[in-house]
PDB file of N, CA, C and O in Angstrom:
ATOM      1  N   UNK A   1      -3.768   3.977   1.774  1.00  0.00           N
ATOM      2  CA  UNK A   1      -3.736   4.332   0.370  1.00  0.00           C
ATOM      3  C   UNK A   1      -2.375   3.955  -0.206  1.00  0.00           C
ATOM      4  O   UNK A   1      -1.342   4.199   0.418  1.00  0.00           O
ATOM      5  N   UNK A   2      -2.377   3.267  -1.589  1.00  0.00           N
ATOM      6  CA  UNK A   2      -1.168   2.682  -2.103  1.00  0.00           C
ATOM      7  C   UNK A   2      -0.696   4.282  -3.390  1.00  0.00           C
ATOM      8  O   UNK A   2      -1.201   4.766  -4.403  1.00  0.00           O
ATOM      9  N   UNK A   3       0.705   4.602  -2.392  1.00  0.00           N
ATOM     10  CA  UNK A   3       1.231   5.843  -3.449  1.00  0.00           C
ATOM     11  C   UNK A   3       2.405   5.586  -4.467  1.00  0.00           C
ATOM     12  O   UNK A   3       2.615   6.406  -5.362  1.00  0.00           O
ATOM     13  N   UNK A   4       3.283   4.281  -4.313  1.00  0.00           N
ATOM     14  CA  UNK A   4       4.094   3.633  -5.442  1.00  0.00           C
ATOM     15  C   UNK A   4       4.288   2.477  -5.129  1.00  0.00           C
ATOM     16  O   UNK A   4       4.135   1.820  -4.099  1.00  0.00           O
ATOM     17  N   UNK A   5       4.648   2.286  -6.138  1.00  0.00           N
ATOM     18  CA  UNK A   5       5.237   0.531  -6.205  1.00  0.00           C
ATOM     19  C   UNK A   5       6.042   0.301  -7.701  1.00  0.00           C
ATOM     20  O   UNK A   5       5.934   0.783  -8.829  1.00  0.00           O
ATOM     21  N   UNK A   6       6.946  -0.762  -7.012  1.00  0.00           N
ATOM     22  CA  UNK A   6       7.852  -0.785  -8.439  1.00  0.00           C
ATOM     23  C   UNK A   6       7.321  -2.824  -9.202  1.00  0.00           C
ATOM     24  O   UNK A   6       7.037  -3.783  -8.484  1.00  0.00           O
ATOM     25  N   UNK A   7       7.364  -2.817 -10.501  1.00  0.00           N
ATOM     26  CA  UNK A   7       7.077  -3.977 -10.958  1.00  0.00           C
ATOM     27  C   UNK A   7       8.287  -3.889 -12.219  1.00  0.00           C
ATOM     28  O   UNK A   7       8.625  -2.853 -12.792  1.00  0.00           O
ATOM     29  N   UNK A   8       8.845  -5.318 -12.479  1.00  0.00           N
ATOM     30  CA  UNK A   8       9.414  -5.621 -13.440  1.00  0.00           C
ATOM     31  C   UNK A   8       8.311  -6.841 -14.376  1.00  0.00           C
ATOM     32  O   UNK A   8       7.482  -7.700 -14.073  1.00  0.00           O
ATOM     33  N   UNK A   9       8.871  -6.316 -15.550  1.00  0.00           N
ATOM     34  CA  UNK A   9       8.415  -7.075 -16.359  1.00  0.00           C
ATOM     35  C   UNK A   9       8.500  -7.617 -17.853  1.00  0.00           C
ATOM     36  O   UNK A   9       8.166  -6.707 -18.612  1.00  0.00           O
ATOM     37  N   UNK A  10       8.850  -8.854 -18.584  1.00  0.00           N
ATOM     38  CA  UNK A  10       9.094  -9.317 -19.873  1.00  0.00           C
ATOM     39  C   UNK A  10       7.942  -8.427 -20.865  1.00  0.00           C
ATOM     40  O   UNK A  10       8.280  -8.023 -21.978  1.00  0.00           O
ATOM     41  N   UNK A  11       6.735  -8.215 -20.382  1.00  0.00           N
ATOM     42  CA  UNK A  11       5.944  -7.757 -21.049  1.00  0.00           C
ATOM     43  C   UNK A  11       5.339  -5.930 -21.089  1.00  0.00           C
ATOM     44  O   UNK A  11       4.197  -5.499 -20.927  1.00  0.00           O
ATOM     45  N   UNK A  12       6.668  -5.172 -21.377  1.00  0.00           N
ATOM     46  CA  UNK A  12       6.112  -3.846 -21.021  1.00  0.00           C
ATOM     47  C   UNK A  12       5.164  -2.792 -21.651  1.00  0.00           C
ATOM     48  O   UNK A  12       4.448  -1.835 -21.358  1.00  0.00           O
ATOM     49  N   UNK A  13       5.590  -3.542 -22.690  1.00  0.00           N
ATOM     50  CA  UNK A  13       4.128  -2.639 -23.720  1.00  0.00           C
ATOM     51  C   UNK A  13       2.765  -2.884 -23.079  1.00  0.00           C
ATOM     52  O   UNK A  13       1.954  -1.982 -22.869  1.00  0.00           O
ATOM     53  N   UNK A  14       2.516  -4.530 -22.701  1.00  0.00           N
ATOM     54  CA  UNK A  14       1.471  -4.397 -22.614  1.00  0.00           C
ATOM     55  C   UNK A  14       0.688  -3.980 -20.985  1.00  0.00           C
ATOM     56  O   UNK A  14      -0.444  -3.725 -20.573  1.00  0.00           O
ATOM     57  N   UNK A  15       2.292  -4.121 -20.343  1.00  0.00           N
ATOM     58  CA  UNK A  15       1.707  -3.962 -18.870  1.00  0.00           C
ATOM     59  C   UNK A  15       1.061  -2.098 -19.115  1.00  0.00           C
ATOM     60  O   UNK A  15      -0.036  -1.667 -18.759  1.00  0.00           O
ATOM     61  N   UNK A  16       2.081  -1.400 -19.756  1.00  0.00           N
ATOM     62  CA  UNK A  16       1.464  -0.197 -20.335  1.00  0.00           C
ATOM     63  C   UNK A  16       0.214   0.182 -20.475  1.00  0.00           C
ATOM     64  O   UNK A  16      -0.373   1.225 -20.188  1.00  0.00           O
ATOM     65  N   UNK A  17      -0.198  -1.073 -21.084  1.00  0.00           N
ATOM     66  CA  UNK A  17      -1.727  -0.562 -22.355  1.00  0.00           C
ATOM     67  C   UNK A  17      -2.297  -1.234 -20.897  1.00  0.00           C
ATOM     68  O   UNK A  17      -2.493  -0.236 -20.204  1.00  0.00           O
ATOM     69  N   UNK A  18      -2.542  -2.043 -20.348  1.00  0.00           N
ATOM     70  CA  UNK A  18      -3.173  -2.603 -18.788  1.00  0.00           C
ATOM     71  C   UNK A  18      -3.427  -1.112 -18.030  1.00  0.00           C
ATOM     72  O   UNK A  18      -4.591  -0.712 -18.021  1.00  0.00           O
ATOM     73  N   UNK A  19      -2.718  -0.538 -17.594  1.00  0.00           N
ATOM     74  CA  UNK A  19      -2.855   0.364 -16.564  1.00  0.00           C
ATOM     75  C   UNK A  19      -3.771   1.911 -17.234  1.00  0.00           C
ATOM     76  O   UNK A  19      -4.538   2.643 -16.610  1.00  0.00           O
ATOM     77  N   UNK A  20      -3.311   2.017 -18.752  1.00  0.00           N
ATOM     78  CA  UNK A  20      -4.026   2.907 -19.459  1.00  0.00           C
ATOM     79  C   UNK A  20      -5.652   2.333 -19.262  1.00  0.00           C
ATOM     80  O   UNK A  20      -6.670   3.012 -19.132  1.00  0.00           O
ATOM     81  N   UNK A  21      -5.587   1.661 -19.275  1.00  0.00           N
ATOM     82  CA  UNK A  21      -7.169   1.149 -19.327  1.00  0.00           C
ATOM     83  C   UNK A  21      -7.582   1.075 -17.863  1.00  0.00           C
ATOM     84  O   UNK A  21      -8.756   0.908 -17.533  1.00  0.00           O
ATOM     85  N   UNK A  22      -6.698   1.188 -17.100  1.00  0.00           N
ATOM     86  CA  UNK A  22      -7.034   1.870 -15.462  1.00  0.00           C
ATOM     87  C   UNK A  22      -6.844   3.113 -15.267  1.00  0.00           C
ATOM     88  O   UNK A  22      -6.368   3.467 -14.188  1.00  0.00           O
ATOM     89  N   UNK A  23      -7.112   3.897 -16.085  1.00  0.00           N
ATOM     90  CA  UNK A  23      -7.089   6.056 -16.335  1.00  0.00           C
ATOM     91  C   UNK A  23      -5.571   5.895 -16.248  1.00  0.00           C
ATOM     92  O   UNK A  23      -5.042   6.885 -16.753  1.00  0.00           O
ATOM     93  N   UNK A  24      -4.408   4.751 -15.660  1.00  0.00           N
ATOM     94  CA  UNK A  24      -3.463   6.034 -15.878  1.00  0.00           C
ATOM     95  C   UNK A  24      -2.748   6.525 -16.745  1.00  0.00           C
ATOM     96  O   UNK A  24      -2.880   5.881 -17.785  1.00  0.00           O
ATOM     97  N   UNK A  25      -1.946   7.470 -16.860  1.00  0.00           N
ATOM     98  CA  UNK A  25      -1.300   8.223 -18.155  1.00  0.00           C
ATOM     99  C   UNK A  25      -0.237   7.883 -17.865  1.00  0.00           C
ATOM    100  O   UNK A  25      -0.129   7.609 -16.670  1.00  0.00           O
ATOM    101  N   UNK A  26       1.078   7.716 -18.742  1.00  0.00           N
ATOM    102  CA  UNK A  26       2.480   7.495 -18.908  1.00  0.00           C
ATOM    103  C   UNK A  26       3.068   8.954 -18.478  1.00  0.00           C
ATOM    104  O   UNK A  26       2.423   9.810 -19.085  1.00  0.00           O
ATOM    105  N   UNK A  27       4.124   9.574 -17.597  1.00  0.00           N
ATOM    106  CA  UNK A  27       4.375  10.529 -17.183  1.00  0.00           C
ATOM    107  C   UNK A  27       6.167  10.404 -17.628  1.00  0.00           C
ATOM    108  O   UNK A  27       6.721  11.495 -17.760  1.00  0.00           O
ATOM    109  N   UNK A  28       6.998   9.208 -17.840  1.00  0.00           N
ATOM    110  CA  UNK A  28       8.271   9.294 -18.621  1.00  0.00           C
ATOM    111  C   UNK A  28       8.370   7.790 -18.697  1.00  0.00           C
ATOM    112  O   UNK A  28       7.647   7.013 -18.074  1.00  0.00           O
ATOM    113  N   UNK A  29       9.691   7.342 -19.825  1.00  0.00           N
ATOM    114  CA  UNK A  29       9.719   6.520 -20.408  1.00  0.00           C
ATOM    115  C   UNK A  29      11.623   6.448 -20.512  1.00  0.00           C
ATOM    116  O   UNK A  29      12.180   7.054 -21.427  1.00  0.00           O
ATOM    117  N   UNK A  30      12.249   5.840 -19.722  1.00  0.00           N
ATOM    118  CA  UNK A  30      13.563   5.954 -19.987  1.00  0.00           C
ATOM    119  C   UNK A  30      13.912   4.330 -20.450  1.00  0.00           C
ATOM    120  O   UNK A  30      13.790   3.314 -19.767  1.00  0.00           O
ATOM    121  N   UNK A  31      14.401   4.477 -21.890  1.00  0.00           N
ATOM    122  CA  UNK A  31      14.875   3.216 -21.766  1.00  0.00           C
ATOM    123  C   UNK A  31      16.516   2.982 -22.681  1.00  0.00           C
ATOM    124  O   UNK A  31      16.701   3.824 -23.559  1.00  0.00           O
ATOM    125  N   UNK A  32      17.227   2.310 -22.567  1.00  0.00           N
ATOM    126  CA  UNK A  32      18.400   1.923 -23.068  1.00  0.00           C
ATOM    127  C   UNK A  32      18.389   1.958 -24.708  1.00  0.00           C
ATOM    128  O   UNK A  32      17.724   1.034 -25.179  1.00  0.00           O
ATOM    129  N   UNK A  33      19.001   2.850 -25.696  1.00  0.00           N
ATOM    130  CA  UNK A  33      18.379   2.225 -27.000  1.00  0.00           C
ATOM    131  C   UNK A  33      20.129   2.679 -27.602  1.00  0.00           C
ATOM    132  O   UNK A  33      20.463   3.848 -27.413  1.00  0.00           O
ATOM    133  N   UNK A  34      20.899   1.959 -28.126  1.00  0.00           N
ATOM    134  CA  UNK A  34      22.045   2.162 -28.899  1.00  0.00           C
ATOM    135  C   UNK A  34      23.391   2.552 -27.820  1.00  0.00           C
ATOM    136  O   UNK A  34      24.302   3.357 -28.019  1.00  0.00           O
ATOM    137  N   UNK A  35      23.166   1.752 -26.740  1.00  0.00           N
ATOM    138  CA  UNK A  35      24.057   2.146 -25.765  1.00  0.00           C
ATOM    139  C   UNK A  35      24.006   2.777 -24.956  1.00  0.00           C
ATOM    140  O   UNK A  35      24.754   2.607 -23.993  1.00  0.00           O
ATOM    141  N   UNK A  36      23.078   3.798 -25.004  1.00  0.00           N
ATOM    142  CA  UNK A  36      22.726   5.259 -24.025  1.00  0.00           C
ATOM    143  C   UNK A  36      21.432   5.293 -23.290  1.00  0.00           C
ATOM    144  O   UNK A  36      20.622   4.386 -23.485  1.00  0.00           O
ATOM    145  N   UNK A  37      21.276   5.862 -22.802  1.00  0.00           N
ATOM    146  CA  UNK A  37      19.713   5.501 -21.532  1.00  0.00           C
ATOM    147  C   UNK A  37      19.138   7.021 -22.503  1.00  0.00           C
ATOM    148  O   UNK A  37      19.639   8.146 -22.528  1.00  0.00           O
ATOM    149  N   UNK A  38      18.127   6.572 -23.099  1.00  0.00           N
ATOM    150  CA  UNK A  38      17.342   7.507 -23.769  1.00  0.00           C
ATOM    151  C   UNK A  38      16.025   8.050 -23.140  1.00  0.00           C
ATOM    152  O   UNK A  38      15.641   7.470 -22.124  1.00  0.00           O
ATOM    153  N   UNK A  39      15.490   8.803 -23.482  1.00  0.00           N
ATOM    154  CA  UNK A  39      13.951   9.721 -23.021  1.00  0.00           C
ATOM    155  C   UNK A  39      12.821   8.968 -23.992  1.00  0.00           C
ATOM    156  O   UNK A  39      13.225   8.990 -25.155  1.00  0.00           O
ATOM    157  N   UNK A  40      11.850   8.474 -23.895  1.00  0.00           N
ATOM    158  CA  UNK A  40      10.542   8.081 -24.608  1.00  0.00           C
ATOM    159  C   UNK A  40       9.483   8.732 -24.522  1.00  0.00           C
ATOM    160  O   UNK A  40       8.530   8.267 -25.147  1.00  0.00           O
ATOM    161  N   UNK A  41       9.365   9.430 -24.094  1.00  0.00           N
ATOM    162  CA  UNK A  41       8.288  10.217 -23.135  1.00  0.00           C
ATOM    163  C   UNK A  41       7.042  10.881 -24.166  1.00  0.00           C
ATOM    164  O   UNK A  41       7.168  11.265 -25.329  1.00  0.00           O
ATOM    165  N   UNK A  42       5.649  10.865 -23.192  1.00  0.00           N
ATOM    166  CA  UNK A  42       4.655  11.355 -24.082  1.00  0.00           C
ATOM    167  C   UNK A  42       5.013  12.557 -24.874  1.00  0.00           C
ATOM    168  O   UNK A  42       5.590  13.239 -24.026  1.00  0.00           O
ATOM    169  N   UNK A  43       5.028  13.432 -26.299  1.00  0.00           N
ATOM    170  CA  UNK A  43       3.667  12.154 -26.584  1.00  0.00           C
ATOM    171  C   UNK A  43       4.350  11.414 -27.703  1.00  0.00           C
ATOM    172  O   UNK A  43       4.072  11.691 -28.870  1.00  0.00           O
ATOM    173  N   UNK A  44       5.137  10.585 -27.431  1.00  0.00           N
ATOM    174  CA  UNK A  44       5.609   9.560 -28.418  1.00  0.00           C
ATOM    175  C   UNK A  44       4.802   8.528 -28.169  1.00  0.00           C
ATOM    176  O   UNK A  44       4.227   8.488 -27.081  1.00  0.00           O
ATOM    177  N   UNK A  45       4.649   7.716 -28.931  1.00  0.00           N
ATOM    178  CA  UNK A  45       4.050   6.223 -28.423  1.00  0.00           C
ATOM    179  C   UNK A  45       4.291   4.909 -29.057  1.00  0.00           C
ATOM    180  O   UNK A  45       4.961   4.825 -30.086  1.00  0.00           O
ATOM    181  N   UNK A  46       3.908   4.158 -28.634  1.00  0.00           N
ATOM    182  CA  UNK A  46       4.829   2.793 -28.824  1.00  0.00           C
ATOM    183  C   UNK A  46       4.620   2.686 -30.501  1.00  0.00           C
ATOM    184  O   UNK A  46       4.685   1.550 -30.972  1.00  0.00           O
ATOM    185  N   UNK A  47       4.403   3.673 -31.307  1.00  0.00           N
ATOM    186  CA  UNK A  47       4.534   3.064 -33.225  1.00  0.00           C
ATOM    187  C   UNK A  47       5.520   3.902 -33.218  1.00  0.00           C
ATOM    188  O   UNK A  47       6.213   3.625 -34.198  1.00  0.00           O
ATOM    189  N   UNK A  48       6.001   4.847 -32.605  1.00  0.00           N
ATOM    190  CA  UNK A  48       6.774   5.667 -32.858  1.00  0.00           C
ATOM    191  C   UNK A  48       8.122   4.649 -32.399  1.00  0.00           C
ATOM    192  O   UNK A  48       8.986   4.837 -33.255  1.00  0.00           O
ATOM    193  N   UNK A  49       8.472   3.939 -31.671  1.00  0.00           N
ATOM    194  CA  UNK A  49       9.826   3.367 -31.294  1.00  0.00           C
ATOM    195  C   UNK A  49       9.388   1.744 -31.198  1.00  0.00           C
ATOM    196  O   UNK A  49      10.212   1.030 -30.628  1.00  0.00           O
ATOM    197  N   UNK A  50       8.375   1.206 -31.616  1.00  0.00           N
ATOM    198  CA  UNK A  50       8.317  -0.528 -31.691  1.00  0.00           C
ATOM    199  C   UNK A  50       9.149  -1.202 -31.816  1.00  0.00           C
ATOM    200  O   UNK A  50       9.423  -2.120 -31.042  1.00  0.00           O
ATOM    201  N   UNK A  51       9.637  -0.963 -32.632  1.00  0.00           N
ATOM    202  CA  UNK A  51      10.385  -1.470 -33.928  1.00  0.00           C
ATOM    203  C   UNK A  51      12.107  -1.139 -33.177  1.00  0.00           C
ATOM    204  O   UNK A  51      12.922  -1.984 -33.546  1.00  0.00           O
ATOM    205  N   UNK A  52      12.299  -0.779 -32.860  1.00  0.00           N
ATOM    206  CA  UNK A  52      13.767  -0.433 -32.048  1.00  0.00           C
ATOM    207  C   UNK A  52      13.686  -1.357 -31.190  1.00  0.00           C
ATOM    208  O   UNK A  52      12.755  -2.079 -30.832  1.00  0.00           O
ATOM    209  N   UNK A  53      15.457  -1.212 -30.695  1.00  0.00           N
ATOM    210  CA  UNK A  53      15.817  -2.712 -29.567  1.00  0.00           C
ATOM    211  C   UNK A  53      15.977  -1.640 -28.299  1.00  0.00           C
ATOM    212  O   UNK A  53      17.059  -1.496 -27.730  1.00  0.00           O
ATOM    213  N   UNK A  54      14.956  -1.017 -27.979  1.00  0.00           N
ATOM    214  CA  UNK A  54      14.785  -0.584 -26.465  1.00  0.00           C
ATOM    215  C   UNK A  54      14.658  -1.366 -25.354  1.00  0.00           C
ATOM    216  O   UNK A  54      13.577  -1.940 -25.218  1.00  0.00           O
ATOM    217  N   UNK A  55      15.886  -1.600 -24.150  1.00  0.00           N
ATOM    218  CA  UNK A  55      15.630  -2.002 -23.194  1.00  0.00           C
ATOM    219  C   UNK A  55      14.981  -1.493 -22.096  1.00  0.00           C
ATOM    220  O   UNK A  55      15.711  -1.572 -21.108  1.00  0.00           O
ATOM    221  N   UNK A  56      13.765  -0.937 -21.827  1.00  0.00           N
ATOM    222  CA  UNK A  56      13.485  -0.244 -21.297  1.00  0.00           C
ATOM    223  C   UNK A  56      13.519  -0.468 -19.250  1.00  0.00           C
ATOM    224  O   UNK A  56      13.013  -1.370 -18.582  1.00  0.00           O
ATOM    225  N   UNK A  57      14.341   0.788 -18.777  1.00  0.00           N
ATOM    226  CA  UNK A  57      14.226   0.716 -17.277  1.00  0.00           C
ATOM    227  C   UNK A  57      13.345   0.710 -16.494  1.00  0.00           C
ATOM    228  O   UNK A  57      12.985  -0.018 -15.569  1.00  0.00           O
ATOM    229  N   UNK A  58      12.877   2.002 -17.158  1.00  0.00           N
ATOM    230  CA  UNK A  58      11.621   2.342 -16.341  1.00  0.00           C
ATOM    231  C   UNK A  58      10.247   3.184 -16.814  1.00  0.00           C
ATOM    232  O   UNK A  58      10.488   4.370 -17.035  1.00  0.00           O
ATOM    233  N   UNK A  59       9.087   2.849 -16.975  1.00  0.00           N
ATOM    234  CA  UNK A  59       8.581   3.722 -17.487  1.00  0.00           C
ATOM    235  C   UNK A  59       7.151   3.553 -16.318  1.00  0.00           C
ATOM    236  O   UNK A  59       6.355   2.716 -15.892  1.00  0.00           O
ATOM    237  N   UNK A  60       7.511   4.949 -16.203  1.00  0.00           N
ATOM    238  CA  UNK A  60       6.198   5.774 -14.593  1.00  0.00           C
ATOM    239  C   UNK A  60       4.982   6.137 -15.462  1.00  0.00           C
ATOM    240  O   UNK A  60       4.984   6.544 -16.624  1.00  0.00           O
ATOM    241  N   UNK A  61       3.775   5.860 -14.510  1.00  0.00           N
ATOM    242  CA  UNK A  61       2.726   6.246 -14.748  1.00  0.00           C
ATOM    243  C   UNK A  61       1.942   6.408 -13.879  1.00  0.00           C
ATOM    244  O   UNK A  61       1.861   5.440 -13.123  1.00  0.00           O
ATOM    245  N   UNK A  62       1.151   7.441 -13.591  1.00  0.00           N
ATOM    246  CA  UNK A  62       0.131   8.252 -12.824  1.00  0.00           C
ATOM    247  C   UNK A  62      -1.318   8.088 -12.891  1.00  0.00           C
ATOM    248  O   UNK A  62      -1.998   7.907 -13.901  1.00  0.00           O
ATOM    249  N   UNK A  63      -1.781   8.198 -11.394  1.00  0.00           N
ATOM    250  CA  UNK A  63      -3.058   8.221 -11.583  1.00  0.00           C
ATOM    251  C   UNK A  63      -3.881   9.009 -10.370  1.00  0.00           C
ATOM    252  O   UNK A  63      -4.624   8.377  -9.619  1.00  0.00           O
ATOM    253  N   UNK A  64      -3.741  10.035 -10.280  1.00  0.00           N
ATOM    254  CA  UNK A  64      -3.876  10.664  -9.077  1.00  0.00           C
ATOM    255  C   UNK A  64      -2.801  10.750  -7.883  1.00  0.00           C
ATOM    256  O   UNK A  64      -1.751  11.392  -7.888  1.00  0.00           O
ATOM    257  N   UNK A  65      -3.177  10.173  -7.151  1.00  0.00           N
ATOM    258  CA  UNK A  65      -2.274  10.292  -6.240  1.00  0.00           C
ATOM    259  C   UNK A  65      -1.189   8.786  -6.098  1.00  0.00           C
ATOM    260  O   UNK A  65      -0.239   8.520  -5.362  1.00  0.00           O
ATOM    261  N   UNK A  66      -1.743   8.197  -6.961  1.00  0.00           N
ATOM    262  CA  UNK A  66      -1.219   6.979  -7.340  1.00  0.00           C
ATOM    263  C   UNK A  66       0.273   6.672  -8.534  1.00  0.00           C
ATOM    264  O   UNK A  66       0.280   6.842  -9.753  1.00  0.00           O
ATOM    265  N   UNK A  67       1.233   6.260  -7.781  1.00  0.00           N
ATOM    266  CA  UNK A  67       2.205   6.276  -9.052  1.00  0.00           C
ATOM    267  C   UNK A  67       2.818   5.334  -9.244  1.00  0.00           C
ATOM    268  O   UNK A  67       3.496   4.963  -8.285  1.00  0.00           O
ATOM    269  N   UNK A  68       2.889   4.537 -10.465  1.00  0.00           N
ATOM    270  CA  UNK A  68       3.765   3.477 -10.525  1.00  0.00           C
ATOM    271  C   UNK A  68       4.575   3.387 -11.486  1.00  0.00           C
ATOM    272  O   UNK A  68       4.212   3.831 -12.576  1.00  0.00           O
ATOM    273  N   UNK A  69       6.369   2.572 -11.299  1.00  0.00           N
ATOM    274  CA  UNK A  69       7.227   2.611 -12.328  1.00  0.00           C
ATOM    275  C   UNK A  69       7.415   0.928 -13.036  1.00  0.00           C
ATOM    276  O   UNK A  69       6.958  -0.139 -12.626  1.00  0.00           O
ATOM    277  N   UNK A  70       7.717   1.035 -13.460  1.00  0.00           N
ATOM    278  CA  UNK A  70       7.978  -0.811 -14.224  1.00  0.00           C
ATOM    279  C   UNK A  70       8.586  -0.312 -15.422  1.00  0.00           C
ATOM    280  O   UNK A  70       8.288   0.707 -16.045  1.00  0.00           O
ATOM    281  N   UNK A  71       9.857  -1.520 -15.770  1.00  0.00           N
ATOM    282  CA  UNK A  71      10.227  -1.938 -16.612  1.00  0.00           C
ATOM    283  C   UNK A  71      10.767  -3.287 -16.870  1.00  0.00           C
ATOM    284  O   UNK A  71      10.471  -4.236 -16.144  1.00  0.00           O
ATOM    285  N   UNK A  72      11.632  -3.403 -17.990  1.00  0.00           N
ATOM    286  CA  UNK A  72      11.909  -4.807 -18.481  1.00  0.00           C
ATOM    287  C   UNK A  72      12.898  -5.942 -17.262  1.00  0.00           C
ATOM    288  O   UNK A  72      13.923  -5.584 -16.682  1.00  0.00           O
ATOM    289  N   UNK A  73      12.506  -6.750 -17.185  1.00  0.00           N
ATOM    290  CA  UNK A  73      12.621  -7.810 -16.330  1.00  0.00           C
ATOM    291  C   UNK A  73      11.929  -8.944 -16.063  1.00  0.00           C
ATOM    292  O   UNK A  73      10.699  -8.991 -16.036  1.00  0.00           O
ATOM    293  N   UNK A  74      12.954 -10.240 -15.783  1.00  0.00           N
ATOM    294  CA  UNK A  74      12.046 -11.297 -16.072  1.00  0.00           C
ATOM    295  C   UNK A  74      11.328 -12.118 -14.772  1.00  0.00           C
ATOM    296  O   UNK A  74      10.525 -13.050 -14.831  1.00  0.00           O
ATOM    297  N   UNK A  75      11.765 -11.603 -13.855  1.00  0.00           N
ATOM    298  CA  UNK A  75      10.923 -11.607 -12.531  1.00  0.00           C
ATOM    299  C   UNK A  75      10.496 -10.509 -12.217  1.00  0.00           C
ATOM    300  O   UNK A  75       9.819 -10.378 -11.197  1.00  0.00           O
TER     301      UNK A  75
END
């Protein structure tokens, strides 16, 4: 049974909306926004901060016993 794994990626919104459409839920959202490593976390959602220059680190999501983190990166 696969219990984490880490992925980087250029595309994080949508790797997001990908895994939502595999049941899982977003559980935190830390990303870089004005210098400082900020909180995103449900239930904000991506209309709420689009539009900002968030670099985001890491944002975890759950699915049972299943957990995975990803953020911005180009490999």
């Amino acid at each position: 049974m696969l219990f984490h794994y880490h992925l980087w990626t250029p595309f994080v919104e949508e790797t997001e909306r990908f895994y939502q459409q595999l049941g899982f839920q977003v559980t935190q959202r830390i990303g870089k926004y004005a210098g400082e490593f900020t909180s995103f976390d449900p239930p904000l959602d991506w209309d709420d901060f689009r539009e900002q220059q968030i670099l985001f680190r890491i944002i975890e999501m759950k699915r049972g016993a299943i957990n995975l983190t990803f953020g911005y990166g180009k490999k």
